[in-house]
C-alpha positions in Angstrom: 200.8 160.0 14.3 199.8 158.3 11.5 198.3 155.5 13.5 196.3 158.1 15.6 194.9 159.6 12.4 193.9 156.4 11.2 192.0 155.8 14.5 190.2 159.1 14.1 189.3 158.8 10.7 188.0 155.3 11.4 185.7 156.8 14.3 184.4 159.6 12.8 181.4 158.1 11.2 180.7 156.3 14.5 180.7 159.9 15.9 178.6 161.1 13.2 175.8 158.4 13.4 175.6 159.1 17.2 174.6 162.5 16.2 172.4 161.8 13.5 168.4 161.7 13.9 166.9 158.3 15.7 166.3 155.7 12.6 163.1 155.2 10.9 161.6 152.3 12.6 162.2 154.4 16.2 159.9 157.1 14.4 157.5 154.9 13.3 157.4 153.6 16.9 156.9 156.8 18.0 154.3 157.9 15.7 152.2 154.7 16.1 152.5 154.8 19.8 151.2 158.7 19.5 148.1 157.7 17.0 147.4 154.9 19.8 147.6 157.2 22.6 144.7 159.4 20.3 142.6 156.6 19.3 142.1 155.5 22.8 141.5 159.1 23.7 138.7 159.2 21.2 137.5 156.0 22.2 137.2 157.1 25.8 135.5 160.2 24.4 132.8 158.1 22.2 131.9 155.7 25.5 131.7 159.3 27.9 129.3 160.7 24.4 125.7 161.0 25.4 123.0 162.0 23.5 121.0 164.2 26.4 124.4 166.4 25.9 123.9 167.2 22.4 119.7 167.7 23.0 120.8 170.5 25.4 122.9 172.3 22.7 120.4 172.0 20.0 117.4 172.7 22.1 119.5 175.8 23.9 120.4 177.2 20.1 116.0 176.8 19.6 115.5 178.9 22.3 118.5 181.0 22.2 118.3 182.4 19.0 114.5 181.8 17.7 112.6 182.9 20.7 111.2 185.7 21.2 111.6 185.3 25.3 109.1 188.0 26.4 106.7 186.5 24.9 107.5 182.9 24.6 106.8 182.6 21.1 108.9 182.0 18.4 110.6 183.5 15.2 110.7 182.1 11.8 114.5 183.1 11.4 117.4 184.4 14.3 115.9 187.2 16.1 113.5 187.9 12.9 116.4 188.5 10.5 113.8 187.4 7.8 111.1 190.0 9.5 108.5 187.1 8.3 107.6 185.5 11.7 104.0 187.4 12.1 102.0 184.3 10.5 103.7 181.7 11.9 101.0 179.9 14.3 100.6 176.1 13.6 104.6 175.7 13.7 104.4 177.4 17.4 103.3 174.2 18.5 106.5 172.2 17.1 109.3 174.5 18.6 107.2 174.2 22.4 107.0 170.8 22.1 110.7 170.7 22.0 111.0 172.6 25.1 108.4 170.2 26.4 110.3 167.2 26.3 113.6 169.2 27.2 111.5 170.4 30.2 110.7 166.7 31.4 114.0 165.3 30.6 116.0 168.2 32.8 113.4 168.8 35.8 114.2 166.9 38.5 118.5 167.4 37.6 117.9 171.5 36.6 115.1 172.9 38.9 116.0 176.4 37.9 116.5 176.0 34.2 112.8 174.1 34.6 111.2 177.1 36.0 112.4 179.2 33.2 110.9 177.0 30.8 107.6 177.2 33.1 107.7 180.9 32.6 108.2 179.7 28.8 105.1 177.9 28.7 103.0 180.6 30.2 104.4 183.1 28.3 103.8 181.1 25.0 99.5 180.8 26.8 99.5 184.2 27.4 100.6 185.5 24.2 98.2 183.3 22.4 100.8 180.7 20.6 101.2 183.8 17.9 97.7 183.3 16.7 97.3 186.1 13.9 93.5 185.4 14.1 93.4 185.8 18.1 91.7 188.8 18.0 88.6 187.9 15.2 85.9 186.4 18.1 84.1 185.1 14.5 86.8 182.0 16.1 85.6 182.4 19.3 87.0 184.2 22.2 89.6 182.2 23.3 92.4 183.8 21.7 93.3 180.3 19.6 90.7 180.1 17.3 91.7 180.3 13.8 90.6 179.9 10.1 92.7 177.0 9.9 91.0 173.7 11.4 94.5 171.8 11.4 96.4 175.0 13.4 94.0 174.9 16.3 94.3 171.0 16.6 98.3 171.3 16.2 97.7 173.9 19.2 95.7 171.8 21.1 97.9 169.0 20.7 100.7 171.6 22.1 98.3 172.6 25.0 97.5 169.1 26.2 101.1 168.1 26.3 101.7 171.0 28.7 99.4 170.1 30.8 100.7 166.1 30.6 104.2 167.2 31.2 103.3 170.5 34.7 100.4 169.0 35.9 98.4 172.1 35.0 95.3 171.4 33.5 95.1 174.9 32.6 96.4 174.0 29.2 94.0 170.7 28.6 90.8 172.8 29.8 91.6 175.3 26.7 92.3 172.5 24.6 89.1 170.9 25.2 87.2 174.4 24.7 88.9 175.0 21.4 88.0 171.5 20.5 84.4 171.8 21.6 83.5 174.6 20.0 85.3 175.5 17.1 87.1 172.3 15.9 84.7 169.3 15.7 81.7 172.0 15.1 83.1 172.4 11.6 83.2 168.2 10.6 81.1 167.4 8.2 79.2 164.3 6.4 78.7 162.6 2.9 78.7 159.4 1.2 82.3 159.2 2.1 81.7 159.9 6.0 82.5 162.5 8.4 85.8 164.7 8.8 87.3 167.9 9.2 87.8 170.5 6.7 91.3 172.2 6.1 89.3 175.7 6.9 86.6 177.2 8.1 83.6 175.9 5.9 82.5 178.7 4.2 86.2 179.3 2.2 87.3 175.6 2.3 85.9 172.5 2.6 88.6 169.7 1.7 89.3 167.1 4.3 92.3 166.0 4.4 95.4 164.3 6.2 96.8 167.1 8.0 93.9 167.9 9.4 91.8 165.0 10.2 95.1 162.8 11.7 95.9 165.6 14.0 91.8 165.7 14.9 91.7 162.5 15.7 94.8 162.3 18.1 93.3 165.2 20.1 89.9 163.8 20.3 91.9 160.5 21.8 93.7 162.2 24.0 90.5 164.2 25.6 89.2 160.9 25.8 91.8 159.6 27.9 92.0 162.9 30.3 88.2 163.0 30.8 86.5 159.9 30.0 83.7 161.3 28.0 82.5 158.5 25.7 81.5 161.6 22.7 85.6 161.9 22.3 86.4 158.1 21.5 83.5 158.2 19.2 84.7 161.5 17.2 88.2 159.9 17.3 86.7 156.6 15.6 85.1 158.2 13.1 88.1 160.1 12.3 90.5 157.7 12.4 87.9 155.7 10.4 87.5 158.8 7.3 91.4 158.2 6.9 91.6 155.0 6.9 88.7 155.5 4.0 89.8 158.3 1.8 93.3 158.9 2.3 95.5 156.3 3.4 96.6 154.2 0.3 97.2 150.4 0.3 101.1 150.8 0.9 100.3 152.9 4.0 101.2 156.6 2.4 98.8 159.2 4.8 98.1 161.3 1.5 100.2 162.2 -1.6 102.7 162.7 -1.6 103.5 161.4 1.4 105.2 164.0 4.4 106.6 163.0 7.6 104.6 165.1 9.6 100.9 163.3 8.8 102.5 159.9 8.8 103.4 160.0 12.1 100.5 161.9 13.7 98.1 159.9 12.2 100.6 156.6 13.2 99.9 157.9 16.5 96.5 158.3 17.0 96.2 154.9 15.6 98.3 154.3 18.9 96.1 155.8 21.0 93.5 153.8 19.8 94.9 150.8 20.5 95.6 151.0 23.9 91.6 152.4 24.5 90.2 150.1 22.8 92.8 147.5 22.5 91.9 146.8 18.8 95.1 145.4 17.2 93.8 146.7 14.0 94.9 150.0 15.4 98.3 149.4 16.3 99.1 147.5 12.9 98.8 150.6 11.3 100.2 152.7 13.6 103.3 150.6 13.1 102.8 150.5 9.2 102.4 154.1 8.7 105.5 155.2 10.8 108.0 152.9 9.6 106.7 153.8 6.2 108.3 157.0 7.5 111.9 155.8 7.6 112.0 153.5 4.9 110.3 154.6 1.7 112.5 156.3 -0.5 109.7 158.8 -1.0 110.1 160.0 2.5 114.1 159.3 2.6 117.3 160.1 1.1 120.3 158.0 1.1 118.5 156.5 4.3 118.2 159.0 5.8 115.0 161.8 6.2 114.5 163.7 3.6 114.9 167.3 3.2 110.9 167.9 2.4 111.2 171.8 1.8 112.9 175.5 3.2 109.8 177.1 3.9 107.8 177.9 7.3 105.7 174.9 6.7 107.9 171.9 5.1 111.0 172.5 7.5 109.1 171.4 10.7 107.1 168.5 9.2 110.5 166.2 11.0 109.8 167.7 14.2 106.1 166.3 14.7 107.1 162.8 13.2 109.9 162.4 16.0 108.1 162.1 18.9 105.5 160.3 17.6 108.2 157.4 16.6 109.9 157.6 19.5 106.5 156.8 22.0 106.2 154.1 19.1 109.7 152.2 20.2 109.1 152.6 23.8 105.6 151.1 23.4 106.0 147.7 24.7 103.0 146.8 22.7 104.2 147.2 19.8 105.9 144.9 17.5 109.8 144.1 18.7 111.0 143.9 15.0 109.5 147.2 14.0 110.4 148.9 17.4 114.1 147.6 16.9 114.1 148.7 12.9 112.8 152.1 13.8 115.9 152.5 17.0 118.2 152.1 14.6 117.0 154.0 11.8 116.2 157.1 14.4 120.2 156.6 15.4 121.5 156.4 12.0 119.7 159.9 11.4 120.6 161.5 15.2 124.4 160.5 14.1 123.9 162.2 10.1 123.4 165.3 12.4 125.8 165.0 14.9 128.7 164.6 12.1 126.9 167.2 10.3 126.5 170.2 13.3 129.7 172.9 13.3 130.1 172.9 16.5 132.7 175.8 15.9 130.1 177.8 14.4 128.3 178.3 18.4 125.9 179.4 19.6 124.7 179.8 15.5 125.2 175.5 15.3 122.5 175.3 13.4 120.6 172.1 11.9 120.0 171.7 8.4 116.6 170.8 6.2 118.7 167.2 5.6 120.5 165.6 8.4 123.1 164.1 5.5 124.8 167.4 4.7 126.1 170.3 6.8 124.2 174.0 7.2 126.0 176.7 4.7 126.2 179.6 7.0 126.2 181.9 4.2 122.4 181.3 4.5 119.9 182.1 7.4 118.8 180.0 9.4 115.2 178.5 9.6 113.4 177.5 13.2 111.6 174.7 11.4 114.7 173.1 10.8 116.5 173.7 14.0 113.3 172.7 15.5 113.1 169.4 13.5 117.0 168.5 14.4 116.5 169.5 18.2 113.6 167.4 18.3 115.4 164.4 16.8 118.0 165.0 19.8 115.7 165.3 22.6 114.1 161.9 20.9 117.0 160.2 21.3 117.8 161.0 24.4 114.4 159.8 25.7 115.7 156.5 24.0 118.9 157.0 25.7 117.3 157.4 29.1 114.8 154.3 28.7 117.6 152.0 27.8 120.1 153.4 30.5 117.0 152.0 33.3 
């Protein structure tokens, strides 16, 4: 008895450990195989990531909750929260040109969701961009004559585009009639040459960068569409006041220096170039753009700055973006500057990606700097969700180029 005792008490612990819970190296096994199994998963996620993904879900927020859809046009804030979207004209030209590239980059994959955008860009003609001055004929009777010279060339810029991207030359012919007759009819000359005046003449003449860039890229581009030698000459003497009076030595467009002017006027320079093909031109294109994305004056912690909240400043990101993008895919251009300004353009697009709540849909909204999340405590502005979209449809054009 005593014996069998002895044998039971001898084998009890054996018992016990086979009960116990597997030792700690089996866990760690376990737990490393487990964090493996996740890291490939996200792996296999990153290689399946593409940027024309994320452009649909910013683009579809732009149009989602800032449009006004019977009418094409665009609020300042979701569905007017801010009820101040009655003077917003110049920045109607931004958010389209978002859908614009959306529109070419989905066409031929999405016929359907391309004829709503169609109806879009008629809707957005119809209704006059949101001109507030559409219905003074002291700016003609077009219905996009205003008393701002740089709004009717931002819309013209918009209109020409439309017409580049359906075929419809509707949109070009009014560009070229605003420009004829109520844009280059207000340039004037002195000692320090010819150029366009912020307004109308009579309240202000000052000629400056966000006017006369934008001038001079539409006066290039009606060159190019109808071949009339009086266009390439405005756009020279344009190009040529900037070059004289505003851009400095280390190629700021103006001070202080804003995104938006930097790379309109980088990209009429571009235009130039391939007219005339004047290297001169594209040497500042290049300059002036890349001075864009890496000055600190224009950046922050690398990355674009946040230049403002208002109507105005929040959209100046969305006119620089295409303008850099056409720059990279230029093949003219310089390969180190092209291959600076991919990477700088992808360290931004990523800021924003780790920086979207994507819980937070169909309100994932952008914020005025890419390097910080939105607080959604606050409401949301169009200029910035317009700037971010923009930055993801850029991308994806970069995307698309390198995938052929």
């Amino acid at each position: 008895m005593k014996k069998i005792l002895f044998m039971l008490l001898l084998c009890t612990p054996l018992l016990y450990m086979g009960c116990k819970a597997e030792p700690e190296w089996v866990n760690l096994i376990a737990q490393q195989e487990q964090e493996k199994g996740q890291e490939e998963k996200r792996e296999e996620a990153d290689s399946e990531f593409k940027w024309a993904n994320l452009a649909d879900s910013c683009t579809t927020v732009l149009i989602n909750q800032f449009m006004n859809k019977p009418k094409g046009t665009f609020w300042a804030s979701p569905a007017n929260e801010s009820n101040n979207s009655g003077n917003i004209y110049w920045q109607q030209a931004h958010a389209m040109d978002v859908v614009i590239y959306s529109y070419q980059r989905i066409k031929d994959k999405n016929p359907n969701l391309a004829d709503t955008y169609e109806n879009y860009f008629k809707l957005w003609y119809a209704n006059k961009a949101n001109n507030y001055d559409k219905g003074d004929t002291k700016y003609g009777t077009t219905g996009f004559g205003n008393r701002f010279t740089d709004d009717m060339c931002w819309i013209s810029l918009t209109l020409i585009r439309l017409s580049e991207a359906t075929g419809d030359d509707t949109y070009i012919n009014m560009a070229k009639t605003l420009y004829d007759t109520q844009i280059i009819t207000r340039a004037w000359e002195d000692e320090k040459g010819k150029g366009l005046p912020w307004k109308e003449l009579s309240v202000d003449k000052t000629r400056n960068a966000c006017t006369n860039a934008p001038g001079c890229l539409v006066a290039a581009k009606l060159y190019l569409k109808f071949k009339d030698a009086k266009y390439l000459a405005d756009a020279k003497i344009l190009c040529a006041y900037v070059n004289a009076n505003i851009l400095k030595s280390d190629y700021r467009v103006g001070e202080p220096p804003l995104t938006y002017t930097q790379g309109t006027f980088g990209e009429a320079c571009r235009q130039l170039y391939h007219i005339t093909q004047e290297q001169s031109y594209m040497a500042i294109a290049e300059q002036v753009i890349s001075y864009a994305f890496t000055s600190t004056r224009c950046t922050n912690k690398g990355f674009l700055r946040d230049e403002g909240t208002d109507m105005n400043q929040s959209i100046f990101k969305a006119v620089l973006i295409p303008y850099a993008v056409n720059l990279v895919l230029d093949d003219a251009a310089s390969g180190t500057v092209r291959n600076t300004l991919t990477l700088k353009l992808q360290d931004n697009a990523e800021a924003l990606r780790k920086n979207m709540d994507r819980t937070q849909w169909p309100a994932m909204y952008c914020n005025y700097y890419w390097g910080s999340s939105f607080n959604s405590a606050n409401i949301a502005s169009m200029g910035a969700q317009a700037s971010g979209a923009s930055l993801m449809e850029g991308v994806a054009r970069l995307e698309a180029a390198q995938a052929k």
